[in-house]
TORDRENVO-279961 format. One record per residue (C-alpha): residue in three letters; x, y, z. Coordinates in steps of 0.1 Angstrom, whole numbers, plus 5000, padded with zeros to 4 digits. Layout:
TORDRENVO-279961
r->ALA px->X py->Y pz->Z
...
***
This chain:
TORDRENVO-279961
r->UNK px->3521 py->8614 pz->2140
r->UNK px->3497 py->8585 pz->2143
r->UNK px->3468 py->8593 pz->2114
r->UNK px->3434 py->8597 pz->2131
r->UNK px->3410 py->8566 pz->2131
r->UNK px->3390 py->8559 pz->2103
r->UNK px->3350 py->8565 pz->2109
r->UNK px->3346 py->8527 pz->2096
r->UNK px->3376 py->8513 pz->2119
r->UNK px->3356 py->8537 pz->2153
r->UNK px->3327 py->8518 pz->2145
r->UNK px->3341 py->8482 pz->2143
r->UNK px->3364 py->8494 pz->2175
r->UNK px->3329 py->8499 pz->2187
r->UNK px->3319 py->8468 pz->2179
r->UNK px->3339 py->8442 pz->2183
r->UNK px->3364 py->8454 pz->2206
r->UNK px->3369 py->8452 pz->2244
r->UNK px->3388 py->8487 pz->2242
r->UNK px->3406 py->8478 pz->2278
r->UNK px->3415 py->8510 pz->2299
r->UNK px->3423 py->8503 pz->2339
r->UNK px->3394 py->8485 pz->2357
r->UNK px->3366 py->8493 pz->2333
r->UNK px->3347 py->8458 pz->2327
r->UNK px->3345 py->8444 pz->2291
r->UNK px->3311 py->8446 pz->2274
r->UNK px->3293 py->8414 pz->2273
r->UNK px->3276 py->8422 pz->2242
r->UNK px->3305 py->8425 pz->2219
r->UNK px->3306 py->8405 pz->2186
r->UNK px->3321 py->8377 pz->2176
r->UNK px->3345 py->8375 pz->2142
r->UNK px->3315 py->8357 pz->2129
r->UNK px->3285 py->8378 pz->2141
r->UNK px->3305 py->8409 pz->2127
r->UNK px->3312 py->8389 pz->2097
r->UNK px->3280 py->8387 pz->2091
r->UNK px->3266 py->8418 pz->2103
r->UNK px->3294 py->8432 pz->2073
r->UNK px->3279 py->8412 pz->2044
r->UNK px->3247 py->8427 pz->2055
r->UNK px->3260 py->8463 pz->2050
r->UNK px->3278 py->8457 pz->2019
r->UNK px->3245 py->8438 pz->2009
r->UNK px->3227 py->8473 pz->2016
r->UNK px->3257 py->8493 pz->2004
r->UNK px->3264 py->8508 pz->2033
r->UNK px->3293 py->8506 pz->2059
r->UNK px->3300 py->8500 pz->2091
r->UNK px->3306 py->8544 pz->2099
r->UNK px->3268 py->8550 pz->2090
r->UNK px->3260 py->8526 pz->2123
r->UNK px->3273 py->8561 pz->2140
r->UNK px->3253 py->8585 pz->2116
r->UNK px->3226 py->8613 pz->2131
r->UNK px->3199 py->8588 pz->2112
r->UNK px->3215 py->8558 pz->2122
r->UNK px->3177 py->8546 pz->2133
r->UNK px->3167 py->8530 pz->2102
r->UNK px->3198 py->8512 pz->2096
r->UNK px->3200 py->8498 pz->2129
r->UNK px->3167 py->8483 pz->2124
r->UNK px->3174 py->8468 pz->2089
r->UNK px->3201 py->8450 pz->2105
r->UNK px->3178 py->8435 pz->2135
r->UNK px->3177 py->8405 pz->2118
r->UNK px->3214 py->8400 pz->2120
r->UNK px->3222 py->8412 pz->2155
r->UNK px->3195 py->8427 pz->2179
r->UNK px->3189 py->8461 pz->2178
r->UNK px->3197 py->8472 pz->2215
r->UNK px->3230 py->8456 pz->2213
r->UNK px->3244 py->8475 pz->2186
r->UNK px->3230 py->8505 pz->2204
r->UNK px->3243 py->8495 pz->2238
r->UNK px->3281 py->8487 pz->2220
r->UNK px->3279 py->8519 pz->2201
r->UNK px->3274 py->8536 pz->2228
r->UNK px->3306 py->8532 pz->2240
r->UNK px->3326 py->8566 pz->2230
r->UNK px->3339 py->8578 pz->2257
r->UNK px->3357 py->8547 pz->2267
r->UNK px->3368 py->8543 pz->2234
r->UNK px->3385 py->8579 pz->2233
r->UNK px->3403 py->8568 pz->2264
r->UNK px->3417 py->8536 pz->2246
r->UNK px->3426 py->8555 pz->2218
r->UNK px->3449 py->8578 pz->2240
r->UNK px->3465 py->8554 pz->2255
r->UNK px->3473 py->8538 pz->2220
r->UNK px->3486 py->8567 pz->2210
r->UNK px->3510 py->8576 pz->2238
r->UNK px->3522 py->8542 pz->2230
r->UNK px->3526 py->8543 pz->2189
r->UNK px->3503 py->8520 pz->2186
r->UNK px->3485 py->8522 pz->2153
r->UNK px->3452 py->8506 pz->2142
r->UNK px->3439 py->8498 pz->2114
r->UNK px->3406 py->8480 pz->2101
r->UNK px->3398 py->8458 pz->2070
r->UNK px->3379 py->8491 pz->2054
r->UNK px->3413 py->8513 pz->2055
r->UNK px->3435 py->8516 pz->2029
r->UNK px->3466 py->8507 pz->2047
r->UNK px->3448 py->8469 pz->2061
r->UNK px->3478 py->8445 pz->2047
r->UNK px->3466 py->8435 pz->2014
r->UNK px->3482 py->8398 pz->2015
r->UNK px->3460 py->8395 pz->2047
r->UNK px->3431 py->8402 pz->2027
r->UNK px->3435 py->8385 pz->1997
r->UNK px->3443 py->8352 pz->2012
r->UNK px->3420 py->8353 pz->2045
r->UNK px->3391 py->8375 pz->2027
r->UNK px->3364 py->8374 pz->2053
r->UNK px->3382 py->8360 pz->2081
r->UNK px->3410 py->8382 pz->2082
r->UNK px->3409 py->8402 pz->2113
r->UNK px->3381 py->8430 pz->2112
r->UNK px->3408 py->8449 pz->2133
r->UNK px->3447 py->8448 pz->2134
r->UNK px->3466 py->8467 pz->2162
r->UNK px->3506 py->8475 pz->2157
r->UNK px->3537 py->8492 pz->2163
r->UNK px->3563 py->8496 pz->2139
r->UNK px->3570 py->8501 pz->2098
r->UNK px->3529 py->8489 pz->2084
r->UNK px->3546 py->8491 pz->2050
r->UNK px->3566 py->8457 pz->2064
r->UNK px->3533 py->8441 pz->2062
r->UNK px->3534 py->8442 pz->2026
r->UNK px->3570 py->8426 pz->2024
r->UNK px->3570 py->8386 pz->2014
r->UNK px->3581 py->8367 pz->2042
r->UNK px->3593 py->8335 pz->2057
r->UNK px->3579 py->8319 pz->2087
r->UNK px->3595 py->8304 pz->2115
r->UNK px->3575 py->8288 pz->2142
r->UNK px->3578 py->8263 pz->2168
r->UNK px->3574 py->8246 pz->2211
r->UNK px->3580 py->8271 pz->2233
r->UNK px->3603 py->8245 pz->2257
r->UNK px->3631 py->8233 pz->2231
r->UNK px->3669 py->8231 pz->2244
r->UNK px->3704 py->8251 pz->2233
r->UNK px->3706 py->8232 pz->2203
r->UNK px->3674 py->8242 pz->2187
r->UNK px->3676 py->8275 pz->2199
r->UNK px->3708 py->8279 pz->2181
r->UNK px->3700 py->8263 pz->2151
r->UNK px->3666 py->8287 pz->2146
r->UNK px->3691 py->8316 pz->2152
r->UNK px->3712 py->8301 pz->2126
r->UNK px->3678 py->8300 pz->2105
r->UNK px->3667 py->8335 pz->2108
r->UNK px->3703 py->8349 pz->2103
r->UNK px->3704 py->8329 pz->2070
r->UNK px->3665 py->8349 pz->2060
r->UNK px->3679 py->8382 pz->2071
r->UNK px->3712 py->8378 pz->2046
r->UNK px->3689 py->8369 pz->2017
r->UNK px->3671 py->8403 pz->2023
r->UNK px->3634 py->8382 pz->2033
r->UNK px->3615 py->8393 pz->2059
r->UNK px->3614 py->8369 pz->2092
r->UNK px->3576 py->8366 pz->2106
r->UNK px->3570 py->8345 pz->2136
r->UNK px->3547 py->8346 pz->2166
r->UNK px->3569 py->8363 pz->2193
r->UNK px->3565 py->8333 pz->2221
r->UNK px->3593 py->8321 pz->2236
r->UNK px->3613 py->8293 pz->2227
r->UNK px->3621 py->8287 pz->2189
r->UNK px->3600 py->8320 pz->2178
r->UNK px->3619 py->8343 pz->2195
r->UNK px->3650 py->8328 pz->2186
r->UNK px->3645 py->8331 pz->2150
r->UNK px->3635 py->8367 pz->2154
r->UNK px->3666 py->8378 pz->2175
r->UNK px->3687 py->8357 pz->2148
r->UNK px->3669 py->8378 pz->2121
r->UNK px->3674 py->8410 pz->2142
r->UNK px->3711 py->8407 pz->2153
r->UNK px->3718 py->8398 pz->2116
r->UNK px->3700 py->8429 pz->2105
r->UNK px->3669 py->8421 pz->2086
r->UNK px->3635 py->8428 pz->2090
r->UNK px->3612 py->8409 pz->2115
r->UNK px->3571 py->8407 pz->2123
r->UNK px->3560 py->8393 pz->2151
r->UNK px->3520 py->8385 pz->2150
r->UNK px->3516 py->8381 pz->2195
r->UNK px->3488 py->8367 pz->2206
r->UNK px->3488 py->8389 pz->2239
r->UNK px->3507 py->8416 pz->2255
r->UNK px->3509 py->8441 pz->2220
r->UNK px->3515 py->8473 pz->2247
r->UNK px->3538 py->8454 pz->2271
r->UNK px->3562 py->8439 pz->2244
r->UNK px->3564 py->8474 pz->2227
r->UNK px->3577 py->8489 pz->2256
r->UNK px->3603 py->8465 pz->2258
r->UNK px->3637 py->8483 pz->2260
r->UNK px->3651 py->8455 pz->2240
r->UNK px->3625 py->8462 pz->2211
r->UNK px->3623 py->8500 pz->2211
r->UNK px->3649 py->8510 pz->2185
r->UNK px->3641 py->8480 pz->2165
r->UNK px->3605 py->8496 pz->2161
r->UNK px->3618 py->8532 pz->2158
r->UNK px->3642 py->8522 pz->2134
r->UNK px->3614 py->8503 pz->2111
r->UNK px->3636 py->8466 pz->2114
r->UNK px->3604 py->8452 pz->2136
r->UNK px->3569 py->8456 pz->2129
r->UNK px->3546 py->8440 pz->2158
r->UNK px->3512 py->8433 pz->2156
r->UNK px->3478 py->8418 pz->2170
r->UNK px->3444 py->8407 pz->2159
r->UNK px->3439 py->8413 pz->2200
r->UNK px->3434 py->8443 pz->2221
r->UNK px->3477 py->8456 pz->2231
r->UNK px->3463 py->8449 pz->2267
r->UNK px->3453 py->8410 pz->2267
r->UNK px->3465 py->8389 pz->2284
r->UNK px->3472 py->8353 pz->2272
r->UNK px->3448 py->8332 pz->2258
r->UNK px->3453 py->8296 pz->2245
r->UNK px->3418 py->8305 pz->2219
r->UNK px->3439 py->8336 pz->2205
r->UNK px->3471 py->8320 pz->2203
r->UNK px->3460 py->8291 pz->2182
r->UNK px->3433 py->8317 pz->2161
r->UNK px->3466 py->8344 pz->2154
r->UNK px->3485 py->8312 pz->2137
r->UNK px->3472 py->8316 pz->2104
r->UNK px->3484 py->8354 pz->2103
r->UNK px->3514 py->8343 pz->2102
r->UNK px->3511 py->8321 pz->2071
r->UNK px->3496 py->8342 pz->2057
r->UNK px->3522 py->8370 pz->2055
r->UNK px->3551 py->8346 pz->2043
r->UNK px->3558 py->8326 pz->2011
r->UNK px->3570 py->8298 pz->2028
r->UNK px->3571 py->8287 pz->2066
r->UNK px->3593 py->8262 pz->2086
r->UNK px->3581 py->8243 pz->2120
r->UNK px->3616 py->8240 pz->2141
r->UNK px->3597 py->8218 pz->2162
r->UNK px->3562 py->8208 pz->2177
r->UNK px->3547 py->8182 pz->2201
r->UNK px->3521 py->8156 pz->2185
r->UNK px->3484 py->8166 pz->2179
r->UNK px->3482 py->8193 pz->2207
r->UNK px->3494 py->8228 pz->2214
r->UNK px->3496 py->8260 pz->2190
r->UNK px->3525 py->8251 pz->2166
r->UNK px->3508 py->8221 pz->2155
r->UNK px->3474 py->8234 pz->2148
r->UNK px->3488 py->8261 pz->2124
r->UNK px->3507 py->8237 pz->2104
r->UNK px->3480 py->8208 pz->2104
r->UNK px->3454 py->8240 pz->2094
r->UNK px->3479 py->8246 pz->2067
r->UNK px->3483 py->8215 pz->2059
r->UNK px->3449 py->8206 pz->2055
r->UNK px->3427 py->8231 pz->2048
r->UNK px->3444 py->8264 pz->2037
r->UNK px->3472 py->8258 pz->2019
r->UNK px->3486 py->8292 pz->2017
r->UNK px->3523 py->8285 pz->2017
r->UNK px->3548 py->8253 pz->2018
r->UNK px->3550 py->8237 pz->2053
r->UNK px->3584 py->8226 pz->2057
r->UNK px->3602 py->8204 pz->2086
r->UNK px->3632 py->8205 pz->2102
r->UNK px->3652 py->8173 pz->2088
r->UNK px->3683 py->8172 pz->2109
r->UNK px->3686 py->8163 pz->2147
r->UNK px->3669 py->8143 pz->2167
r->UNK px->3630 py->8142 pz->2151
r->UNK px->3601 py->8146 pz->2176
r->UNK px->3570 py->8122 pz->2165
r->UNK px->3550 py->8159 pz->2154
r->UNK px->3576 py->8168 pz->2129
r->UNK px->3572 py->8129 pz->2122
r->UNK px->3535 py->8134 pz->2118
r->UNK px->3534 py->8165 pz->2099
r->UNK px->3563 py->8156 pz->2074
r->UNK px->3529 py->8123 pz->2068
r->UNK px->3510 py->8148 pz->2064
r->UNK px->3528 py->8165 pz->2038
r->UNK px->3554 py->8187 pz->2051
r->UNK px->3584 py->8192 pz->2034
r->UNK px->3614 py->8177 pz->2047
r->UNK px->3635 py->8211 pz->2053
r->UNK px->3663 py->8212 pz->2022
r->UNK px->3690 py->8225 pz->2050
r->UNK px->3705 py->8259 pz->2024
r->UNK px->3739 py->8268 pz->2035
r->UNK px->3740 py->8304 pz->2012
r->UNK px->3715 py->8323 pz->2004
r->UNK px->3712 py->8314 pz->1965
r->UNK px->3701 py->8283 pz->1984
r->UNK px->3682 py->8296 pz->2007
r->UNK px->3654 py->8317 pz->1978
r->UNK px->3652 py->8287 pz->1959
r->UNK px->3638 py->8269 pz->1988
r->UNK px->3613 py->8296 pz->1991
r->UNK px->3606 py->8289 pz->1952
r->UNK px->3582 py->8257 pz->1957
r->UNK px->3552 py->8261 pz->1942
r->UNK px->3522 py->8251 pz->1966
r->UNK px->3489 py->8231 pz->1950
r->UNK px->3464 py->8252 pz->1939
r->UNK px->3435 py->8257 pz->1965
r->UNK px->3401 py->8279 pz->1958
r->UNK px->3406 py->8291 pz->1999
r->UNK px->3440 py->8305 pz->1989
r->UNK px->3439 py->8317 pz->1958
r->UNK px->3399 py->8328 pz->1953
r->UNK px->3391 py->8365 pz->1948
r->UNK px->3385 py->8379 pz->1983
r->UNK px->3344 py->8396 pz->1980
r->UNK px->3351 py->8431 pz->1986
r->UNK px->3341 py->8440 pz->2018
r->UNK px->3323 py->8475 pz->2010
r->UNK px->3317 py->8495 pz->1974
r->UNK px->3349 py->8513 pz->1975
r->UNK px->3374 py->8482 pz->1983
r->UNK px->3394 py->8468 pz->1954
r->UNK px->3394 py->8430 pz->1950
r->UNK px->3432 py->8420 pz->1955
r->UNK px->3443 py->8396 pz->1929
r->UNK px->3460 py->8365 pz->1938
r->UNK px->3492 py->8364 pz->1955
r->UNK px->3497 py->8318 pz->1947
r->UNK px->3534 py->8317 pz->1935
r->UNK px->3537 py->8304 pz->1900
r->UNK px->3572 py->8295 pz->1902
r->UNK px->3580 py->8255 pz->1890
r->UNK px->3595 py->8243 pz->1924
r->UNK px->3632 py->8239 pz->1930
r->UNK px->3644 py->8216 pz->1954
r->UNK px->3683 py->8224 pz->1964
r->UNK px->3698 py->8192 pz->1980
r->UNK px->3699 py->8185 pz->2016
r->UNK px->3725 py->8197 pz->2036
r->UNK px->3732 py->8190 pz->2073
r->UNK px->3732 py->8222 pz->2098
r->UNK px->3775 py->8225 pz->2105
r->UNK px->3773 py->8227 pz->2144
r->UNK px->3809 py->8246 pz->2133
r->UNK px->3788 py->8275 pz->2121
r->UNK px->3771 py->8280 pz->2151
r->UNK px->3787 py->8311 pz->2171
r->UNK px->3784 py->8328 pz->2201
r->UNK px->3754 py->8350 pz->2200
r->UNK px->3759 py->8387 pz->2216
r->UNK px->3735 py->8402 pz->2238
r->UNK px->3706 py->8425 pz->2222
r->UNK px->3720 py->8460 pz->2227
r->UNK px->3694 py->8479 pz->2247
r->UNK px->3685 py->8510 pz->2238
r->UNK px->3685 py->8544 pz->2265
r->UNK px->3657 py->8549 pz->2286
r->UNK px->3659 py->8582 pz->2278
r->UNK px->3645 py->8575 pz->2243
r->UNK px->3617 py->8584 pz->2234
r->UNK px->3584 py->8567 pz->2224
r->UNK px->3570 py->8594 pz->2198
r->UNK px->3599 py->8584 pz->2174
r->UNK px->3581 py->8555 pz->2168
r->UNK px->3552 py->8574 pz->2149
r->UNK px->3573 py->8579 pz->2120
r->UNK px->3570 py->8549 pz->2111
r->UNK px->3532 py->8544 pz->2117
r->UNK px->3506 py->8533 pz->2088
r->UNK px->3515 py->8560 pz->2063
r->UNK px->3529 py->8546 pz->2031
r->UNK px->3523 py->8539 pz->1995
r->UNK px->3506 py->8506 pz->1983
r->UNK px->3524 py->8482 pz->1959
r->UNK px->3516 py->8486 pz->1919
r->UNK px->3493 py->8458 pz->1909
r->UNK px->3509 py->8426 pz->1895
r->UNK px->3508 py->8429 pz->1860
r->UNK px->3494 py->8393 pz->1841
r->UNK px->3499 py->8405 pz->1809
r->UNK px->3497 py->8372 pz->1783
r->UNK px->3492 py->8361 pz->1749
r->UNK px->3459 py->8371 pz->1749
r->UNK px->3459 py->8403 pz->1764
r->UNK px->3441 py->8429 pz->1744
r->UNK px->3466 py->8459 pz->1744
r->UNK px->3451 py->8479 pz->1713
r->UNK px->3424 py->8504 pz->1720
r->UNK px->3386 py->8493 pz->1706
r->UNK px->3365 py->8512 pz->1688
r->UNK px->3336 py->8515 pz->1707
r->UNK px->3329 py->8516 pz->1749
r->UNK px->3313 py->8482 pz->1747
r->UNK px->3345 py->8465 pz->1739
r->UNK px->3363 py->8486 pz->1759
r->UNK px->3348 py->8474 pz->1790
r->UNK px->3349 py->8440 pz->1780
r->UNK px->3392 py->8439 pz->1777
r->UNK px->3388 py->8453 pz->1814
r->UNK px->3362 py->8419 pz->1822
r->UNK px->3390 py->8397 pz->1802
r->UNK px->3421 py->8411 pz->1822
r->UNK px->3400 py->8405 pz->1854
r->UNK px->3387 py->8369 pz->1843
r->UNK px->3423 py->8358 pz->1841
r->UNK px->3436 py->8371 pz->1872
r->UNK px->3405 py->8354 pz->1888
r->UNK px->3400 py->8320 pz->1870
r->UNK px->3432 py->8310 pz->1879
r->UNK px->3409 py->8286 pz->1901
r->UNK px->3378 py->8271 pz->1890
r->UNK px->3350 py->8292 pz->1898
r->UNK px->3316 py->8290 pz->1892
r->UNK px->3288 py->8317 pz->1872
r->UNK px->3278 py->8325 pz->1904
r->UNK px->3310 py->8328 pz->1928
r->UNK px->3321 py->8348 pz->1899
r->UNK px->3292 py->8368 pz->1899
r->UNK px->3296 py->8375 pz->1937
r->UNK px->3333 py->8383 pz->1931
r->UNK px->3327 py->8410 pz->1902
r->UNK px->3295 py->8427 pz->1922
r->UNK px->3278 py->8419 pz->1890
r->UNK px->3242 py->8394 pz->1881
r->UNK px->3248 py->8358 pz->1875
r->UNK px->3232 py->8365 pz->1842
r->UNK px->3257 py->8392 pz->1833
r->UNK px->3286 py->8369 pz->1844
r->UNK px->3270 py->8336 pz->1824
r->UNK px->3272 py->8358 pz->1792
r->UNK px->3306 py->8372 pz->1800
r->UNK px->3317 py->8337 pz->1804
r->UNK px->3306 py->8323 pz->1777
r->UNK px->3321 py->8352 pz->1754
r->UNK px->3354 py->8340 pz->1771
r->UNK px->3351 py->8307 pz->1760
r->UNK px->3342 py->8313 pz->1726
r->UNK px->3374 py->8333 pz->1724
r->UNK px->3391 py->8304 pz->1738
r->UNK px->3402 py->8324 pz->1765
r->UNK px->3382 py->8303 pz->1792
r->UNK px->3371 py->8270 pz->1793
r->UNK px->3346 py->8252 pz->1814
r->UNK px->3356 py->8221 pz->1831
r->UNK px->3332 py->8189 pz->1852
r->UNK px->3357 py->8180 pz->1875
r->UNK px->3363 py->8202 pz->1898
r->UNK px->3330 py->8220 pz->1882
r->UNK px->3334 py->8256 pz->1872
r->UNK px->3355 py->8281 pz->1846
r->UNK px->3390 py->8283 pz->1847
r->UNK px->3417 py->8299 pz->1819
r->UNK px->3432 py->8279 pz->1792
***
């Protein structure tokens, strides 16, 4: 069965949710990402969380956080209950899972490369534990012709042979092609919708594909939006974000949603190699964005080809790679997930419009199957070991006294971290710790040559 809600994840339901159910009227008063964002630090600031806003002495708290977001607001959303037990029903007669960023099961790589503006809430259906699966995005226009449509089939095939994870955004057009190439090839698929979670998981087509765990949908939006051209553009960097590499099919010029998540990657958060298709007629967007820096796409015909595409190493950047601030006392700061592979570049080959075959029809599944199934495969699953960075100057015999002890622990951290510079007090905020207490572990680390401090970019970074 679907696990119970969290206490933290009812409260930021509460809170930043419209929790649709029939006619009822949205709540005016609900939060923004960046008044909850906020109103979060502020918590974590006071060490508490977001469950104590619903606590019998919830009075005081609520007024300590009156200079974030008015006190009768947070009272008038929290006061929402009842409506939210009917939401939660209806969720649940549909498998639809939820999770928030203080659960356990919140997709790590979401975490660690969006830190404070990944979602507050995620809503799904299918395998969670796909989440955590590398994958390779596909995106693209919505109004392409056969051609393309084939060739992103051909493209999502060729990801499902190689055994990687196909993530796109579910519209139609070249994203759902890739996904049904992925699918009728048999390999795993997430598709991150901008509206409609409920209606697309009711989908005939889908259903076995979700009960089965081969497709994992989710949504930073309530499963009832409808569709907004805000969320679609906002849900863009969700799916960057859970691949190693992506690949734009196809896009107009400086307008609509499939531009605006590559120029965003492109520009400001780097999370993964943007490549471009290379063959075909070229639209003047996959012009622009191959001048902006997108890879021309390599064309792999195998998959030994394909993985070492997905091998290109991306520029360092402190948005990608920094230590996400733990959002409350009991979350673990994820370590970087940057690739440090050398890149490999396989040569260029041109798509054969001889290995392009008849597609068959997505088998449909009974209507007499049922929905419940489904839950077997809801967020219940065990999170990946931690990467191990062991090195030449790992510590890896015992000390003789606590002190020293504790200190290996600060080293191991410091190198996972300074993999970017950072500075005494961004690594203070990222340890929990004083500046003080971070200056002088710092500058232990560079006396053991371990660290050193740089001017340009300013800050500590390892040798």
């Amino acid at each position: 069965m679907t696990p119970a809600l969290s206490p933290n994840t009812q409260a930021i339901l509460l809170l930043t949710a419209p929790l649709i159910a029939g006619r009822s009227t949205i709540s005016p008063d609900l939060l923004s990402p960046g008044e909850y964002k906020r109103l979060a630090r502020h918590l974590r600031e006071m060490q508490r969380q977001p469950a104590d806003l619903l606590s019998l002495d919830a009075a005081d708290l609520l007024r300590a956080c009156q200079s974030i977001i008015e006190k009768g607001r947070l009272q008038r959303l929290l006061e929402r209950g009842f409506l939210l037990s009917q939401v939660i029903e209806r969720w649940q007669a549909r498998a639809i899972w939820v999770v928030s960023r203080a659960d356990a099961d919140y997709p790590k790589r979401l975490k660690a490369r969006l830190r404070e503006d990944s979602p507050a809430v995620l809503y799904g259906c299918g395998n969670i534990s796909l989440l955590e699966t590398r994958g390779f995005a596909v995106v693209g226009s919505r109004h392409v012709d056969n051609l393309l449509i084939d060739y992103t089939m051909n493209i999502g095939r060729l990801a499902a042979h190689a055994g990687k994870m196909l993530v796109s955004g579910g519209a139609k057009g070249i994203d759902q092609a890739a996904m049904r190439g992925a699918l009728e090839a048999g390999g795993k698929v997430c598709g991150v919708l901008a509206d409609n979670l409920e209606r697309t998981a009711m989908n005939r087509e889908h259903r076995n594909m979700l009960i089965d765990g081969q497709l994992v949908l989710i949504s930073p939006y309530d499963p009832s939006a409808g569709f907004n051209v805000g969320n679609a553009m906002q849900r863009n960097k969700l799916i960057y974000a859970l691949a190693d590499a992506s690949l734009v099919v196809s896009s107009d010029l400086k307008k609509g949603g499939t531009w605006a998540g590559a120029t965003e990657q492109l520009d400001k958060l780097r999370l993964v190699p943007v490549y471009v298709r290379s063959t075909g007629e070229i639209s003047e967007g996959i012009n622009a964005l191959h001048k902006k820096g997108a890879i021309p796409w390599p064309n792999p015909q195998n998959v030994d080809e394909f993985e070492a595409v997905l091998h290109v190493t991306m520029p360092t950047s402190q948005t990608a790679t920094q230590v996400e601030l733990p959002l409350f006392s009991n979350d673990e700061p994820p370590v970087s997930l940057t690739s440090t592979t050398p890149p490999i570049m396989p040569a260029a080959h041109p798509v054969s419009e001889s290995a392009k075959e008849p597609l068959p029809p997505v088998v449909a599944v009974s209507k007499d199957q049922q929905v419940a199934q489904m839950t077997a495969t809801a967020p219940h699953f065990t999170p990946e070991p931690a990467a191990n960075y062991e090195n030449d100057n790992t510590v890896t015999q015992p000390y003789p006294n606590p002190a020293e002890t504790l200190f290996a622990t600060v080293r191991e951290v410091m190198q996972r971290i300074l993999k970017v510079p950072m500075k005494e007090a961004e690594v203070a905020v990222a340890l929990e710790v004083s500046t003080a207490q971070a200056k002088a572990w710092l500058q232990r680390l560079v006396e053991e040559g371990v660290v050193k401090k740089q001017k340009k970019p300013a800050g500590y970074i390892i040798k």
